[in-house]
C-alpha positions as CSV (number, residue, x, y, z in Angstrom):
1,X,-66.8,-1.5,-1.8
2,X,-64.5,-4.4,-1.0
3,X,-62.1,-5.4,-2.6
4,X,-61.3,-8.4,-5.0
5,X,-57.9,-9.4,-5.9
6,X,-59.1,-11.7,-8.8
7,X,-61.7,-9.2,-9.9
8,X,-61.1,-8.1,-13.5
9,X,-62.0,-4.7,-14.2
10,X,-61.8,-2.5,-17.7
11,X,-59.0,-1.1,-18.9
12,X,-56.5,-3.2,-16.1
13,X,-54.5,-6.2,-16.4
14,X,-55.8,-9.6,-15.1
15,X,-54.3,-8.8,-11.7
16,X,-55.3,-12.3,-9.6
17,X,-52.4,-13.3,-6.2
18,X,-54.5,-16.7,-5.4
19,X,-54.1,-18.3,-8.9
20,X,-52.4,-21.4,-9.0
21,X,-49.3,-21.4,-11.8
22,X,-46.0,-23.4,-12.3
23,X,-43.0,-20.9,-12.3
24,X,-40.5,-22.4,-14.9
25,X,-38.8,-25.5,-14.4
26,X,-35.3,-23.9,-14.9
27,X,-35.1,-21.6,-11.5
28,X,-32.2,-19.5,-13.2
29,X,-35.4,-18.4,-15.6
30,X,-37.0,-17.1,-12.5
31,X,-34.2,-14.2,-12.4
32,X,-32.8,-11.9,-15.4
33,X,-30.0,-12.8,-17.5
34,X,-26.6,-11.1,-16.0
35,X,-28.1,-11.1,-12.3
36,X,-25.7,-10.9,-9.7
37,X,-27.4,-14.4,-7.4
38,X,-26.3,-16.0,-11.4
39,X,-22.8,-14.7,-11.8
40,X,-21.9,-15.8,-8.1
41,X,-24.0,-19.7,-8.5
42,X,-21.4,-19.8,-11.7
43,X,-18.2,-18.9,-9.4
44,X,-18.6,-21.0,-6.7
45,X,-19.1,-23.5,-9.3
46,X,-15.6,-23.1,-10.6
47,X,-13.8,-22.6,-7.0
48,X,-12.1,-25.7,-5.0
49,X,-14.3,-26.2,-2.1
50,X,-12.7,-29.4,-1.6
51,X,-11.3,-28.4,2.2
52,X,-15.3,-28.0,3.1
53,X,-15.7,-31.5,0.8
54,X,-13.3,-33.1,3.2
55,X,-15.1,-32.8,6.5
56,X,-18.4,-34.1,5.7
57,X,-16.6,-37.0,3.2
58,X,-15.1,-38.3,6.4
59,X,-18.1,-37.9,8.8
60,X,-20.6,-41.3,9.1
61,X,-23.0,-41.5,6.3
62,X,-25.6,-42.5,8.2
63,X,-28.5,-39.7,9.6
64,X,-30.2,-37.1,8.1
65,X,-28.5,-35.4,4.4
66,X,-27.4,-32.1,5.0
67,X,-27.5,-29.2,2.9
68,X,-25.2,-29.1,-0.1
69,X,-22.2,-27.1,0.9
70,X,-21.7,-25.3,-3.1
71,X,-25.4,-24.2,-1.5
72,X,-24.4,-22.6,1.9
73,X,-21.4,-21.0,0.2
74,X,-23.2,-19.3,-2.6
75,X,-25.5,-18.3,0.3
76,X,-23.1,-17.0,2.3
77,X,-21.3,-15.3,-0.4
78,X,-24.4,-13.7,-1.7
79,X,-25.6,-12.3,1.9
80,X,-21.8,-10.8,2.4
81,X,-22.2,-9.3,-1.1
82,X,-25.6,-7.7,-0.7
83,X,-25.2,-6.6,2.8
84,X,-26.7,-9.2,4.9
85,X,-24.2,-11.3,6.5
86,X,-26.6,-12.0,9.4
87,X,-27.4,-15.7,9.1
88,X,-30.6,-14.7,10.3
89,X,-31.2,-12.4,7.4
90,X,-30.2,-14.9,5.4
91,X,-31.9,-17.5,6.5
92,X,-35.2,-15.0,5.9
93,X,-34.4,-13.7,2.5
94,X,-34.4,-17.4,1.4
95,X,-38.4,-16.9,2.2
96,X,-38.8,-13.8,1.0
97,X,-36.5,-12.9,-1.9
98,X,-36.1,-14.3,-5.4
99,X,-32.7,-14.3,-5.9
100,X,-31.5,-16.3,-2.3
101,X,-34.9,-18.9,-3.3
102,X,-32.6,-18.9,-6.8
103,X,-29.3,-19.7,-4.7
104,X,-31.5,-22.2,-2.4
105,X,-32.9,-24.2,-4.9
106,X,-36.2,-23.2,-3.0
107,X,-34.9,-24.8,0.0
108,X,-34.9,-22.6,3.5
109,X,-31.7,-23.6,5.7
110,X,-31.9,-22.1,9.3
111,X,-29.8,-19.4,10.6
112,X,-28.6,-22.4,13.0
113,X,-26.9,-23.8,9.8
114,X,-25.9,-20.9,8.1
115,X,-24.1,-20.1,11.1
116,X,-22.6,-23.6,12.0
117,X,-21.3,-23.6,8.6
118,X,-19.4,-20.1,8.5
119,X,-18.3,-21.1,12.2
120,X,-16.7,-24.5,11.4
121,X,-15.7,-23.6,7.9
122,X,-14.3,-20.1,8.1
123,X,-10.6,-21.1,7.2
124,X,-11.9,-22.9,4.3
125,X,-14.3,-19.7,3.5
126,X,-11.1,-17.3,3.9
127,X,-9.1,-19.7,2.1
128,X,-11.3,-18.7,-1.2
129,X,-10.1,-15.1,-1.3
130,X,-7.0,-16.1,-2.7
131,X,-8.8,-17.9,-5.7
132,X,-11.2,-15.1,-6.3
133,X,-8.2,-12.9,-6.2
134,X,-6.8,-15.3,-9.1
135,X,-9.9,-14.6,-10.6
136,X,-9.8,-10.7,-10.9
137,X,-6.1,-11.1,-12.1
138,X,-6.4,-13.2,-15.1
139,X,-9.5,-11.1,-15.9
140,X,-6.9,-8.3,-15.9
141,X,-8.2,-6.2,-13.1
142,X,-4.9,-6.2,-11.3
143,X,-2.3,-4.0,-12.7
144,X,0.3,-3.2,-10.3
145,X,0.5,-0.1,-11.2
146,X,0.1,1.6,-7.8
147,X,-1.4,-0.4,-5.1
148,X,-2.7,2.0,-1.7
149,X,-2.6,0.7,2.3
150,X,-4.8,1.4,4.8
151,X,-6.5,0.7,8.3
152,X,-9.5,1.3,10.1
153,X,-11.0,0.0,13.2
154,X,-14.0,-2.3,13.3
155,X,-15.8,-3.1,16.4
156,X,-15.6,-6.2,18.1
157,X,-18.5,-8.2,19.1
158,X,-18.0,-6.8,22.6
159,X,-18.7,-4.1,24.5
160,X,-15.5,-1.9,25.7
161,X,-17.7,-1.3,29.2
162,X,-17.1,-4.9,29.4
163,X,-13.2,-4.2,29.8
164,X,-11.1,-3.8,32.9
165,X,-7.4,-1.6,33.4
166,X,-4.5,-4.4,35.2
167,X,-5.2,-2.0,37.7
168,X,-8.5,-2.2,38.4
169,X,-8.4,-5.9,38.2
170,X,-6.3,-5.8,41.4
171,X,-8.5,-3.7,43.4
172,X,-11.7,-5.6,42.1
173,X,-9.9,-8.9,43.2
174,X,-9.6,-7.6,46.9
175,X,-12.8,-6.3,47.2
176,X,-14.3,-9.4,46.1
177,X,-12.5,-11.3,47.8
178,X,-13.5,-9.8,50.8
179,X,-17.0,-10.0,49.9
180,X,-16.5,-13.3,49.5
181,X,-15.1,-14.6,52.4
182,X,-17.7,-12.3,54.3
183,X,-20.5,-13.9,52.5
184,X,-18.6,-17.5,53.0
185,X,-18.3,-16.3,57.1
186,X,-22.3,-15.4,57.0
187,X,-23.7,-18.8,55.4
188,X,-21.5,-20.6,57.7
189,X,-23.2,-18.0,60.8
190,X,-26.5,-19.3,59.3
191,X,-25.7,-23.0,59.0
192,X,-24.5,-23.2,62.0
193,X,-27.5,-21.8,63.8
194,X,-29.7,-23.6,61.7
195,X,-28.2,-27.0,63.0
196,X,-28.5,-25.6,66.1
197,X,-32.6,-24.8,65.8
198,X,-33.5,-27.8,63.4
199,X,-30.4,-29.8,63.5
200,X,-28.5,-31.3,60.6
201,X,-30.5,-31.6,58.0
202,X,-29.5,-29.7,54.7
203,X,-27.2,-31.3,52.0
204,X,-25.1,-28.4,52.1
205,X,-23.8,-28.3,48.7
206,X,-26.3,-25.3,47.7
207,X,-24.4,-21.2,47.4
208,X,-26.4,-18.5,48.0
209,X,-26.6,-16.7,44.5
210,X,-25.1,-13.6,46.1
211,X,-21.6,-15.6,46.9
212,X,-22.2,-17.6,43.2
213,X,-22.6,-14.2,41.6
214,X,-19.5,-12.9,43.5
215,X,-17.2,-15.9,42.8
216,X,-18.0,-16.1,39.0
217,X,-16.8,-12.4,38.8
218,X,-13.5,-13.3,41.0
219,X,-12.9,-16.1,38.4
220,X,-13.3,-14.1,35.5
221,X,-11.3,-11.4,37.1
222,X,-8.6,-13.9,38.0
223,X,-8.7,-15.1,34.2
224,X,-8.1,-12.0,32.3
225,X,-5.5,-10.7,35.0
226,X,-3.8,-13.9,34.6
227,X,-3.5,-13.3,30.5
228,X,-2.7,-10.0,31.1
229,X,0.5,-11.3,33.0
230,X,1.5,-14.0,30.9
231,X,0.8,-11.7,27.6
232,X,3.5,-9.0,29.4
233,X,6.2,-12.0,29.8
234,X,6.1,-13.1,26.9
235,X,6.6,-9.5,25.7
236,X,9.4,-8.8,28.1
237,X,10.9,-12.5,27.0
238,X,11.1,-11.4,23.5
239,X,12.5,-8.2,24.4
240,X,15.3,-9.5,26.5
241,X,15.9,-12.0,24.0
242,X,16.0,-9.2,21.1
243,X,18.6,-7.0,23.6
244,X,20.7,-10.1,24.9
245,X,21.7,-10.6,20.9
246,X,22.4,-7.1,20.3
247,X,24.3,-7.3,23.3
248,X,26.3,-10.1,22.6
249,X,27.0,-8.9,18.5
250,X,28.7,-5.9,20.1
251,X,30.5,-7.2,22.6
252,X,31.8,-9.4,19.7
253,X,32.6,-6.6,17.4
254,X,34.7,-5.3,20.3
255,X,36.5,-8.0,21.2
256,X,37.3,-8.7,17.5
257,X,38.7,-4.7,17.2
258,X,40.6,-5.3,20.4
259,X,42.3,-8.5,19.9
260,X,43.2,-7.4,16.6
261,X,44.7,-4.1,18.2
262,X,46.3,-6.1,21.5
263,X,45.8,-9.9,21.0
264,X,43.2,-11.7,22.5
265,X,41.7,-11.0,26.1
266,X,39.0,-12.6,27.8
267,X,35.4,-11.6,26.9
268,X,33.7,-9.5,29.2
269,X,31.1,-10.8,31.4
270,X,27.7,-9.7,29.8
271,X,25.2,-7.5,32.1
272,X,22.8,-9.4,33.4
273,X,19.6,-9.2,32.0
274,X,16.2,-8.4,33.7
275,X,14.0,-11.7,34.6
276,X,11.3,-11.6,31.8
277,X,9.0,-13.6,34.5
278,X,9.4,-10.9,37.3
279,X,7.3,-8.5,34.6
280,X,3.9,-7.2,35.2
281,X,1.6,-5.6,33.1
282,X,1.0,-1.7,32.6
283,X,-1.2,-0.7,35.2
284,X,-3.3,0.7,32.1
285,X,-3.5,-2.4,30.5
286,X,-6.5,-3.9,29.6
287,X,-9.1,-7.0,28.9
288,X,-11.9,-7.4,27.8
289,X,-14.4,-10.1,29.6
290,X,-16.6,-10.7,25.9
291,X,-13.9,-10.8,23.6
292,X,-10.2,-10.9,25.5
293,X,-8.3,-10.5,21.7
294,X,-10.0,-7.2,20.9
295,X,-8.1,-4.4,22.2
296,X,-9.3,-0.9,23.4
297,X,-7.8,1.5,20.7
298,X,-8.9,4.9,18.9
299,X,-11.2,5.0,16.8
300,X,-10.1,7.0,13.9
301,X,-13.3,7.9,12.0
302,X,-14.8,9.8,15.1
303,X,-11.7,12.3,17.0
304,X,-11.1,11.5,20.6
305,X,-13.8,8.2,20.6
306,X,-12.9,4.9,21.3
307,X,-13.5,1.7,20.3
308,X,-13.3,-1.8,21.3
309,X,-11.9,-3.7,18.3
310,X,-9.7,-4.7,16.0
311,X,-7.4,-2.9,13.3
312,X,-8.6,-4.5,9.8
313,X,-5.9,-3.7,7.2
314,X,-6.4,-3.8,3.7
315,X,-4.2,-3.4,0.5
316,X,-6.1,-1.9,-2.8
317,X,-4.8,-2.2,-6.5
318,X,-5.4,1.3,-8.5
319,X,-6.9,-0.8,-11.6
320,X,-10.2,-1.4,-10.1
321,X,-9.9,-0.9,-6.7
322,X,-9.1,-4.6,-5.9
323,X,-8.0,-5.9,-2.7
324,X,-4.9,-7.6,-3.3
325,X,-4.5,-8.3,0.9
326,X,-6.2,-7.8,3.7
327,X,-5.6,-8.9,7.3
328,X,-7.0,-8.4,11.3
329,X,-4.2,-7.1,13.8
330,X,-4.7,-6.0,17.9
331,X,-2.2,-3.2,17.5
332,X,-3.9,-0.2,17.5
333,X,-1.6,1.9,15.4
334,X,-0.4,1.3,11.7
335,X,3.3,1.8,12.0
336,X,4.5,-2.3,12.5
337,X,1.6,-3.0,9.7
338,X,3.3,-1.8,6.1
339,X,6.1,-4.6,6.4
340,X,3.8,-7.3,7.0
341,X,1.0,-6.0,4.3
342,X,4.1,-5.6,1.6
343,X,4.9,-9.6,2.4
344,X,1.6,-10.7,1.8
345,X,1.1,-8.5,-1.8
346,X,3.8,-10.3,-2.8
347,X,2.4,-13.9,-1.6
348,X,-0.5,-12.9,-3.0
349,X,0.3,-11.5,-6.4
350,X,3.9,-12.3,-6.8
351,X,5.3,-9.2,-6.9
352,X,4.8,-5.2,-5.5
353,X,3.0,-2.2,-7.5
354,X,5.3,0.4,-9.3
355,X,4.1,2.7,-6.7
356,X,3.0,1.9,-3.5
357,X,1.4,4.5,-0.7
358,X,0.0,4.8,2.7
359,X,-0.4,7.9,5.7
360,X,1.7,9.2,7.9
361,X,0.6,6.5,10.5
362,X,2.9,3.7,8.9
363,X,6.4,5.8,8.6
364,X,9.0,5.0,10.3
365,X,12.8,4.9,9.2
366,X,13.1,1.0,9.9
367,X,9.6,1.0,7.0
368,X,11.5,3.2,4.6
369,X,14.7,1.4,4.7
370,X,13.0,-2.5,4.8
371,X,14.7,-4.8,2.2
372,X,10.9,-6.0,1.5
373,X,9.7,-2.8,0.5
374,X,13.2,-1.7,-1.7
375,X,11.7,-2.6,-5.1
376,X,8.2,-0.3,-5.2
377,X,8.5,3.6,-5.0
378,X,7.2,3.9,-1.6
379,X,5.5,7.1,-1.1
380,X,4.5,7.5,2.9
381,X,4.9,10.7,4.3
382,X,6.7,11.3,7.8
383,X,4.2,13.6,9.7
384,X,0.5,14.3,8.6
385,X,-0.4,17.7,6.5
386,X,-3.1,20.1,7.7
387,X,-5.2,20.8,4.5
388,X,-3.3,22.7,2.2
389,X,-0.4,22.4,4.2
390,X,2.5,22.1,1.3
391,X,5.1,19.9,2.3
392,X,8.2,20.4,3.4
393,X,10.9,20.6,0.9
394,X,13.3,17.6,2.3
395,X,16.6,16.6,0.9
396,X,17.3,14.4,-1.9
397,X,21.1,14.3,-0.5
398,X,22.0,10.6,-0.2
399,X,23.5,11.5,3.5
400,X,20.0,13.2,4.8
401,X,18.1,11.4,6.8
402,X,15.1,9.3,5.5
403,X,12.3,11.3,6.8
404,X,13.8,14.2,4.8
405,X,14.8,11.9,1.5
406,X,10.2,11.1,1.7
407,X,9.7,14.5,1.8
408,X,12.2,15.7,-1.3
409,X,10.6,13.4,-2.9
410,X,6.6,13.6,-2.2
411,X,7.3,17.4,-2.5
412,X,8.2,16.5,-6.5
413,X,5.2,17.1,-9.1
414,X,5.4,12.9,-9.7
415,X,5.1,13.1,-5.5
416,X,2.5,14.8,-5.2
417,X,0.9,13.8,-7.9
418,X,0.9,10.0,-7.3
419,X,0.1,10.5,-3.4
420,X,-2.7,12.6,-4.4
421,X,-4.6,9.5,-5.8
422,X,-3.9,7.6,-2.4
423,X,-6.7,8.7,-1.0
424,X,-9.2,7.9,-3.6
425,X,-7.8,4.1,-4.4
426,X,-8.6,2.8,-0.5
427,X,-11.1,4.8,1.4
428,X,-14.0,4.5,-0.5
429,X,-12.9,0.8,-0.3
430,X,-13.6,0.8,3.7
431,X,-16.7,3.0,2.4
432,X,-18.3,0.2,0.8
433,X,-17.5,-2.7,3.1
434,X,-19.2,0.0,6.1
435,X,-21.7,1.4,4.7
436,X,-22.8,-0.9,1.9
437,X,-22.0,-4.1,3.0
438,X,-22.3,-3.6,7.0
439,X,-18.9,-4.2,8.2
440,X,-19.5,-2.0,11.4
441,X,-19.0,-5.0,14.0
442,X,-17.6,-8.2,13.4
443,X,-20.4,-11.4,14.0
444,X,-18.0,-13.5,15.5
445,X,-15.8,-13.3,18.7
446,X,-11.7,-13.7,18.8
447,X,-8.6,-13.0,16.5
448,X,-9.1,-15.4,14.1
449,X,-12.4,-15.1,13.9
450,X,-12.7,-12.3,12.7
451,X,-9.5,-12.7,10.5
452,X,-11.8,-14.9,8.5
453,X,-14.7,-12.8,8.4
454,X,-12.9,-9.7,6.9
455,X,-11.2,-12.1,4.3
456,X,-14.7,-13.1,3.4
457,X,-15.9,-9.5,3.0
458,X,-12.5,-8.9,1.1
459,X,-13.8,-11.7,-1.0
460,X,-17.3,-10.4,-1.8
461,X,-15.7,-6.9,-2.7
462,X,-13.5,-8.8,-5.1
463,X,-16.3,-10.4,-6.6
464,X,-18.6,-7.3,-6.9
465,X,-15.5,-5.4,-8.8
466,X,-15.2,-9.0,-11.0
467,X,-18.7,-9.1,-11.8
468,X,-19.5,-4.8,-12.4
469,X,-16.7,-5.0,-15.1
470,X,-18.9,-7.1,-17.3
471,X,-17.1,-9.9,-16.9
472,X,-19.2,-13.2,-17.8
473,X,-16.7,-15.9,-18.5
474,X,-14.5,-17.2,-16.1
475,X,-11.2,-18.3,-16.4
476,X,-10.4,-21.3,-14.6
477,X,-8.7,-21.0,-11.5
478,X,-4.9,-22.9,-11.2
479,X,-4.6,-25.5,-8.8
């Protein structure tokens, strides 16, 4: 028997898909009170998205309106929070789901758009962490109470087959170039005979796609073993720089202590320093031909894998696991990280937790002993702990060294006790944006790029945490 939708049968409902009804004219009554598409329509209502305001203010009036930009944002916001920050995704949920039809105003944007928008906009779009941050702290979800740090490494948009060793570069350079001048040798063999069969007749200008092929490889070859070399000056610049003032504030120490001993003398001639532009790269050094910024390093959730990507740091408050910082880096370890990630908690939130914690991977005495970090009780221990390893006793003698001053004191019952929570402030933070938000691999390609797009997932974590702790009325934000 077939089947009729808009058949009515005893004992059912009037079940009938073709009949023609008005939804309500209100679209917020198309969703339940308290839905998550509501609560984020009402914040990017009360943030300034006056820097996204700006570029179309000053753009020619005349041609085609756009879309509303409160409209992309709220889009954008709402795909990052529900784990689809593919504009594509997007763009087909606004078909196909309630709540992004809601967002919309029943109007379908094209991934095109979604994605011009977060391209040309993503400084603005990072920009509003800091005033959802604002947000979550006069709703008093920031405490400062003990605040954890942490890294993981995200995949660039780029393969790390796609990468080449300084090394290899060289020796790919010479073959090539070989190839090419053989191939370069061969058309002008064939030319010439050519001429000589049918005479001049060809314009010339056309390469075999064999040499085309060949030379766009040489090029790109050239390119990244070219950054490669100016990236290692500028190392070796700095580092010269770094030892010439060291240098040069000891020699004057020691010609201080010996003309006070014997009068003055004339300095001594400093040792010459080598030429930062005579350095070269390690031979292991790498590029990458998709995304140069990203960097080959370990990736630390699967032992002895790697991973081309970046380092994405993050900085969690205990209250309710907010992220009170968060920033991209190309270094693959954590070590030069905690300084930095201390600076910008207090930018951020004006001042450091009681307590603040991270692994093994960020200690170092320079860390430990950093005016920045001399107000919190920083807890990092020196050398990772096999499980169940206890830890070394230390020293809480003043004249012990720092390494054994962190252990005295994680090996306390406050220690261990406070360190012990570490691990359950951040990780399932890096849980969430993975596994339920789909920060695997960053959408865009370079540094800053994708700078922007973790602030923006840092954003949409905030949110989430503002709007599951029942929340509802929003403070405004200071200007």
């Amino acid at each position: 028997m077939e089947l009729t939708l808009c058949r009515m049968a005893h004992g059912y409902l009037p079940y009938d898909i073709d009949q023609r009804l008005l939804l309500p004219p209100d679209m917020r009554a198309w969703l339940p009170q308290g839905h998550l598409a509501l609560f984020i329509l009402d914040v990017v209502g009360e943030l300034d998205l006056s820097p996204i305001y700006a570029v179309y203010d000053a753009k020619d009036e005349r041609g085609r309106a756009g879309y509303h930009p409160a409209m992309m944002v709220a889009l954008l916001i709402y795909g990052y929070c529900t784990g689809r920050p593919s504009s594509r995704r997007i763009e087909r949920a606004t078909h196909e789901d309630v709540a992004f039809r809601v967002i919309a105003g029943d109007r379908h944007p094209d991934h095109d758009c979604i994605a011009a928008l977060r391209k040309l906009h993503l400084d603005a779009l990072a920009g509003l962490f800091m005033q959802v941050l604002q947000l979550c702290q006069k709703a008093g979800l920031v405490k400062l109470g003990h605040i954890a740090i942490d890294g993981t490494k995200i995949k660039a948009n780029a393969s790390k087959h796609k990468a080449m060793s300084y090394e290899r570069m060289g020796e790919a350079e010479k073959k090539l170039q070989d190839e090419v001048q053989r191939l370069l040798a061969e058309a002008e063999r064939i030319d010439a005979e050519e001429d000589g069969q049918h005479g001049k007749g060809r314009r010339g200008d056309e390469l075999p796609k064999e040499l085309a092929r060949r030379e766009s490889r040489l090029a790109k070859i050239r390119e990244a073993k070219a950054a490669l070399e100016a990236e290692a000056k500028a190392k070796a610049k700095a580092k010269a720089k770094a030892e010439a003032d060291a240098s040069a504030e000891q020699a004057k120490a020691k010609s201080q202590e010996r003309d006070a001993e014997t009068g003055p003398t004339p300095p001594e001639a400093a040792p010459k320093a080598p030429d930062p532009q005579e350095a070269k790269p390690a031979p292991k050094a790498q590029r990458n031909f998709t995304d140069p910024e990203s960097r080959i390093m370990p990736d630390g959730a699967n032992k002895g894998a790697f991973v081309q990507g970046y380092n994405a740091q993050i900085a969690v408050d205990a209250e309710a696991q907010i992220i009170v910082a968060a920033d991209v880096v190309q270094a693959p370890n954590d070590v030069r990280q905690l300084v930095p990630m201390a600076e910008a908690i207090v930018a951020n939130v004006g001042a450091l937790a009681e307590t603040t914690s991270a692994d093994a991977g960020y200690f170092s005495k320079e860390n430990v002993e950093h005016p920045a970090l001399a107000t919190t009780n920083l807890l990092v221990p020196p050398s990772r702990l096999k499980h169940g390893q206890a830890p070394s006793p230390g020293s809480d003698n003043p004249a012990a060294s720092p390494a054994d001053r962190m252990r005295h004191k994680l090996a306390s019952d406050e220690g261990r006790a406070l360190y012990k929570m570490r691990k359950a402030i951040v990780e399932p933070v890096f849980g969430q944006l993975k596994a339920v938000r789909s920060l695997r691999q960053f959408l865009m390609r370079g540094l800053a790029a994708a700078r922007g797009e973790f602030a923006l997932m840092a954003l949409t974590h905030n949110l989430l945490k503002l709007f599951r702790s029942g929340v509802r009325a929003l403070a405004p934000i200071a200007g």
